[in-house]
C-alpha positions as CSV (number, residue, x, y, z in Angstrom):
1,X,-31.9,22.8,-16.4
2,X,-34.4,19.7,-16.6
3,X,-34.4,17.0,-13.5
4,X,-32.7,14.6,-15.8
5,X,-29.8,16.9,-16.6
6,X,-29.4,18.1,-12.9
7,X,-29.3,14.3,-12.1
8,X,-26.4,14.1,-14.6
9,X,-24.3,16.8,-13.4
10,X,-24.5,15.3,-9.6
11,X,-24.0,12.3,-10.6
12,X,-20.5,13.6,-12.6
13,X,-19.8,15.8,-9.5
14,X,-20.2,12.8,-6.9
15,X,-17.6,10.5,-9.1
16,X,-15.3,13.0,-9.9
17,X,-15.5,13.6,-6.0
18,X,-14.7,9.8,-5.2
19,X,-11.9,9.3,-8.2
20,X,-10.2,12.1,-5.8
21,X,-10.9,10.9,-2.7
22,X,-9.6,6.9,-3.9
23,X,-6.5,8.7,-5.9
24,X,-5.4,10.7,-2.3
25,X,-6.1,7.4,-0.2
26,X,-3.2,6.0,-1.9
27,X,-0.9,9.1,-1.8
28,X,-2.1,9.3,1.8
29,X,-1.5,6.0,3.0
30,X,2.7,6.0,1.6
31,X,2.3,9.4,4.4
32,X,2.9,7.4,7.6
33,X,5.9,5.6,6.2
34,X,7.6,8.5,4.6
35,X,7.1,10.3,8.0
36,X,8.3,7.4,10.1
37,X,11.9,8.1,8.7
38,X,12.3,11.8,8.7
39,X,10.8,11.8,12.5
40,X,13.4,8.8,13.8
41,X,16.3,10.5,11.8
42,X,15.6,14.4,12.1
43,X,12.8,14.8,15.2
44,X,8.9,15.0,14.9
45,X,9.0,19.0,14.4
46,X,11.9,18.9,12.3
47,X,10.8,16.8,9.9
48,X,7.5,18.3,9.8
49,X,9.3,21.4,9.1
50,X,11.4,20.6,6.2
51,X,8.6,18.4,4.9
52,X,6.0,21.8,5.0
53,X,9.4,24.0,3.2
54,X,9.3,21.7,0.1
55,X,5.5,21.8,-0.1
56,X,6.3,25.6,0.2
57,X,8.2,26.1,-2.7
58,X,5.6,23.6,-4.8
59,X,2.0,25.5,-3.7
60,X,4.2,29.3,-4.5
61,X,5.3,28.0,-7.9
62,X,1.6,26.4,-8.3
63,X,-0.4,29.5,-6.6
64,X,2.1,32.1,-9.1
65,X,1.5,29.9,-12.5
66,X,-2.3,29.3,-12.1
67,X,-2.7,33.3,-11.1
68,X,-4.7,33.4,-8.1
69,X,-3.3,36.6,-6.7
70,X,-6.9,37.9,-6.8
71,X,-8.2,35.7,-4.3
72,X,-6.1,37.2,-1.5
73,X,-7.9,40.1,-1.6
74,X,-11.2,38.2,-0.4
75,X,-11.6,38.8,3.2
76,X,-14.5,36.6,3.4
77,X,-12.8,33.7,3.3
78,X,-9.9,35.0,6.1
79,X,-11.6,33.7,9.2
80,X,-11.9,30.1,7.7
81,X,-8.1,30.6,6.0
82,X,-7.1,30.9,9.4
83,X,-8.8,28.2,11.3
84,X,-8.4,25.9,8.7
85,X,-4.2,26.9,9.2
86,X,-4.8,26.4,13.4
87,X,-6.4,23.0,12.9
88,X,-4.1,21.8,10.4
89,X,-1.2,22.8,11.8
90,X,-1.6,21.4,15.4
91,X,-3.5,18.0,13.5
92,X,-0.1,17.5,11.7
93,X,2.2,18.2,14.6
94,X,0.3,15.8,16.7
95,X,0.7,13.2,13.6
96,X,4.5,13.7,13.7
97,X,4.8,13.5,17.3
98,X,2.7,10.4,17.5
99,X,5.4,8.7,14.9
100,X,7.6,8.9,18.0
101,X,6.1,6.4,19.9
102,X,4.1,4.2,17.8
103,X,4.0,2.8,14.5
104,X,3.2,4.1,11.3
105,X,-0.1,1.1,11.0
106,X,-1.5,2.6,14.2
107,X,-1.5,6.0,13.2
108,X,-3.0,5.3,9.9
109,X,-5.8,3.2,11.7
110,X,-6.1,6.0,14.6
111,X,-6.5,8.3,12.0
112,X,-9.4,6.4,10.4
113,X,-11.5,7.4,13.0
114,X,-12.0,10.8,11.9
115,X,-14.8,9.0,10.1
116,X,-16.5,8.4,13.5
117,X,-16.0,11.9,14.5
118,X,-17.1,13.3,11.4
119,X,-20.3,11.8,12.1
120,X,-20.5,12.4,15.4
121,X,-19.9,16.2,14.9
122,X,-20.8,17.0,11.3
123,X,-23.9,14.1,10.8
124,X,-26.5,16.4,11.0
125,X,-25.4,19.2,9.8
126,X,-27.4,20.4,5.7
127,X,-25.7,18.6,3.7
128,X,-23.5,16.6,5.6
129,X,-26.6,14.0,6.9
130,X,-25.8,10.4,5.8
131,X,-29.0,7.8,4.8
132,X,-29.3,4.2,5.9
133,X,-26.5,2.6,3.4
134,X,-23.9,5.2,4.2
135,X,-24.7,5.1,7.8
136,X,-24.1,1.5,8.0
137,X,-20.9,2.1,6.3
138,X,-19.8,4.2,8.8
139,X,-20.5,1.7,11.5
140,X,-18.6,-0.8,9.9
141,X,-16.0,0.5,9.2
142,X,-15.8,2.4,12.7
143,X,-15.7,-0.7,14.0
144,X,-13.2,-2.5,12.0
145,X,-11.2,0.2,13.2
146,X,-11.8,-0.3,16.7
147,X,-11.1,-3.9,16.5
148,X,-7.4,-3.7,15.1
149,X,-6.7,-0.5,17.7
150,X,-7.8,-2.5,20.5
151,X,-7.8,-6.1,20.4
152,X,-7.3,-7.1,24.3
153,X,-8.2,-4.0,26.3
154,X,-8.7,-0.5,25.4
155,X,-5.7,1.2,26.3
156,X,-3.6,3.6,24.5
157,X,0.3,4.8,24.8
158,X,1.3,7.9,24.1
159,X,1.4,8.3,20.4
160,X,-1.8,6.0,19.6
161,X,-3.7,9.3,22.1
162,X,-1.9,11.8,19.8
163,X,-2.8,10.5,16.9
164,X,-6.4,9.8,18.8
165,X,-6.2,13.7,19.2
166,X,-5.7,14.6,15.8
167,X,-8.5,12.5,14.7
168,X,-10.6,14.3,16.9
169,X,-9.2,18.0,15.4
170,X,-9.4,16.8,11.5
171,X,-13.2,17.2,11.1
172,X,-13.4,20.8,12.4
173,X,-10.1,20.9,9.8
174,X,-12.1,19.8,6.8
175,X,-14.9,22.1,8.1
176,X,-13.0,25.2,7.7
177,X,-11.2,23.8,4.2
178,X,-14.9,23.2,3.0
179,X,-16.3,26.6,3.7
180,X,-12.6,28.6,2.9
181,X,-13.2,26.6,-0.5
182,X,-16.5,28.3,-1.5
183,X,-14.3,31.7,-1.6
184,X,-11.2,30.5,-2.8
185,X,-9.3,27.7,-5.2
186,X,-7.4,25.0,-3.7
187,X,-3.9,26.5,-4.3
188,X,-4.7,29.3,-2.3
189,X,-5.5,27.4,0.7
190,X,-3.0,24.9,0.8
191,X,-0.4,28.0,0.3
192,X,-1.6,30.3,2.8
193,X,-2.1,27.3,5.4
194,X,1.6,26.1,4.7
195,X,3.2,29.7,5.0
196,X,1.0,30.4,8.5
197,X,2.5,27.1,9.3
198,X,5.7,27.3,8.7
199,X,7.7,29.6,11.4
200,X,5.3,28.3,14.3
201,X,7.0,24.7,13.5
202,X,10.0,26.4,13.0
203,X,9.6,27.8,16.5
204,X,8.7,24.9,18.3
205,X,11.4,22.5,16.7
206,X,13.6,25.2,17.3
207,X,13.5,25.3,21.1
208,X,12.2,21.8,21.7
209,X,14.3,19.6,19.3
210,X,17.9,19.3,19.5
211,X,18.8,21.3,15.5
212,X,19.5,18.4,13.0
213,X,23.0,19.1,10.7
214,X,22.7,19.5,7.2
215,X,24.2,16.4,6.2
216,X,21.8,14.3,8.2
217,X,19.2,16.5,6.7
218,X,20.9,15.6,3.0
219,X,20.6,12.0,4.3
220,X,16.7,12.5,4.3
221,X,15.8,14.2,1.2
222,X,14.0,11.7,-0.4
223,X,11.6,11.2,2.8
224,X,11.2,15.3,2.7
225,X,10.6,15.3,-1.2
226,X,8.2,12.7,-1.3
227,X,5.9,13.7,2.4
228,X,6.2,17.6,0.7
229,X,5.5,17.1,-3.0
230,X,3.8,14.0,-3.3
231,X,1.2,14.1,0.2
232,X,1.4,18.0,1.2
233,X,0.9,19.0,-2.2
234,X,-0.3,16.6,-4.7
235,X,-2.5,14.7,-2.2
236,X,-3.6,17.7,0.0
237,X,-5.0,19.6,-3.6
238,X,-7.2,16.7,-4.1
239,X,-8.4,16.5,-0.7
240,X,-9.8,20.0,-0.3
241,X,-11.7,19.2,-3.9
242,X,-12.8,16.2,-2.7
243,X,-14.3,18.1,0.1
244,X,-16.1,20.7,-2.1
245,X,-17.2,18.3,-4.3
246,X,-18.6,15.8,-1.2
247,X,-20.2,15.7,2.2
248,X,-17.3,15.9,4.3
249,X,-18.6,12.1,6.3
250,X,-18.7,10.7,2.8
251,X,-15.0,11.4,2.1
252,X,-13.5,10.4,5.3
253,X,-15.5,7.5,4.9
254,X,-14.4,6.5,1.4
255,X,-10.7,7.0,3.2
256,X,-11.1,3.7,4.6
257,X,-8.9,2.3,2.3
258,X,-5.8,4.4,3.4
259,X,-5.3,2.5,6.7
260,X,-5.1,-0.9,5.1
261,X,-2.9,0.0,1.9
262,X,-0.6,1.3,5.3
263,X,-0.7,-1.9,7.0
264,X,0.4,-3.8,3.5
265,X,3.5,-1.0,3.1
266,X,4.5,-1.3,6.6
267,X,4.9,-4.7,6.3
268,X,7.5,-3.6,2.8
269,X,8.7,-1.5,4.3
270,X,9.7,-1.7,7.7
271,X,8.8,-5.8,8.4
272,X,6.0,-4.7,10.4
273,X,3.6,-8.2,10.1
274,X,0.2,-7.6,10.4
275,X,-1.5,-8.9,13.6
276,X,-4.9,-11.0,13.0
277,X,-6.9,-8.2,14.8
278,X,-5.1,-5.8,11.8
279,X,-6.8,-8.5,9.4
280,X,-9.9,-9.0,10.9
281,X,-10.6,-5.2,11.6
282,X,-9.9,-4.8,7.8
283,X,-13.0,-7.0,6.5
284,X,-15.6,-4.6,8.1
285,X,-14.1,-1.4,7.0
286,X,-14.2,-3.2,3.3
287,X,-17.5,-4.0,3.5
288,X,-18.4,-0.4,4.9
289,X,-16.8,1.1,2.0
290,X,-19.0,-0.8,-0.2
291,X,-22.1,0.6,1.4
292,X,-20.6,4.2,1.5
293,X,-20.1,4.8,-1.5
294,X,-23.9,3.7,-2.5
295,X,-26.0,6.7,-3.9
296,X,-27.2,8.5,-2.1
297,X,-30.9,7.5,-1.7
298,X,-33.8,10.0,-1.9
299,X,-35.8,11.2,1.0
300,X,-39.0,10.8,1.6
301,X,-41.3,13.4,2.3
């Protein structure tokens, strides 16, 4: 293969990369809102719960159809299975539980700083280092962030610190999704991570949540079907190829549109008016998607 055609095929690798990433940024950012109701009406755990049984019977059907039977017979890729399943797990409980207390804006924004994190863990790891554009990006829109999360003093109620938490978690997350990847397909670990998951939610909601009746779970099926199909599913397949296709920093950063579509459906939604600090915080993490989604420039030598 000559430079010129290697050039081509990274070049068709890094936007097929970023048409995922953009595509799951919108699925991603309906999440918080479809999780707001479920959590008020049914508990945090509970509706994590039912939400992870619809995307249970999707990623089976999906897993069975493409045939990827095979793959579970390739040990290399069981430690990362299963601390991508720990992180995951515990990153989404956190999310739900956080839906308690504060609002679905907030969590998106929270959530956003994953991009921070990623950075500050992952930077400087082969393959994961960003140049001067992308870098600037990143500081942008870290700091757009930071603006709308604290716009008086930096303080943080309980949910805004779980979410805080599971922004902290998601990078090791994608880590682990990244490396499981190189063994195995996408529908293999979204299943496997979904059935680990399921009957240690099942647990927890069990013996910490009072047990919702069926009709008030019938009340909620639209909430369950859309957070399970649509963003457990759907969005979740396109995140873990995004991640093989992308520097893990790059795609949390290219994310950056998520929070802000969440601010605009909040408002629809739920009459949740965006504060000034919510608009202001959003011009720097525009501009810093600009500059992260530059090519990557060559290094000198």
């Amino acid at each position: 293969m000559t430079d010129s055609q290697a050039t081509q095929t990274q070049n068709k690798t890094q936007l097929k990369g970023e048409t995922y990433t953009l595509l799951l940024s919108i699925i991603e950012a309906h999440f918080p809102i479809f999780a707001f109701f479920t959590v008020a009406a049914l508990g945090a755990l509970h509706a994590y719960f039912y939400s992870l049984v619809v995307a249970a019977v999707f990623l089976v059907f999906w897993f069975v159809i493409r045939g990827r039977f095979v793959e579970l017979k390739r040990t290399a890729a069981y430690k990362n299975l299963a601390l991508t399943s720990l992180f995951i797990t515990s990153l989404f409980s956190l999310i739900f539980l956080a839906l308690q207390t504060t609002s679905p804006s907030h969590v998106a924004i929270i959530l956003f700083l994953q991009v921070l994190f990623s950075y500050l863990f992952l930077g400087r790891k082969p393959g994961e280092v960003l140049d001067k554009n992308h870098l600037i990006g990143v500081v942008l829109m870290t700091f757009g962030a930071i603006i709308i999360l604290f716009p008086n003093k930096f303080t943080l109620n309980l949910g805004d610190g779980l979410a805080l938490l599971a922004a902290i978690i998601a990078p090791f997350a994608n880590l682990y999704q990244k490396r499981a990847r190189s063994f195995v397909s996408s529908e293999t670990i979204l299943m496997v991570r979904t059935l680990i998951a399921l009957p240690f939610i099942y647990l927890l909601a069990f013996y910490f949540e009072s047990t919702p009746s069926w009709q008030m779970i019938q009340t909620q099926w639209l909430w369950i079907l859309l957070t399970g199909g649509l963003v457990f599913f759907i969005s979740k397949m396109l995140w873990v190829e995004a991640l093989h296709l992308l520097p893990i920093t790059k795609v949390n950063a290219l994310y950056a549109f998520s929070p802000l579509l969440t601010i605009l459906l909040a408002y629809w939604y739920l009459d949740d008016v965006p504060t000034w600090a919510q608009i202001l915080g959003g011009v720097p993490i525009v501009l810093g998607s600009y500059f992260i989604t530059q090519k990557q420039l060559p290094i000198k030598r």
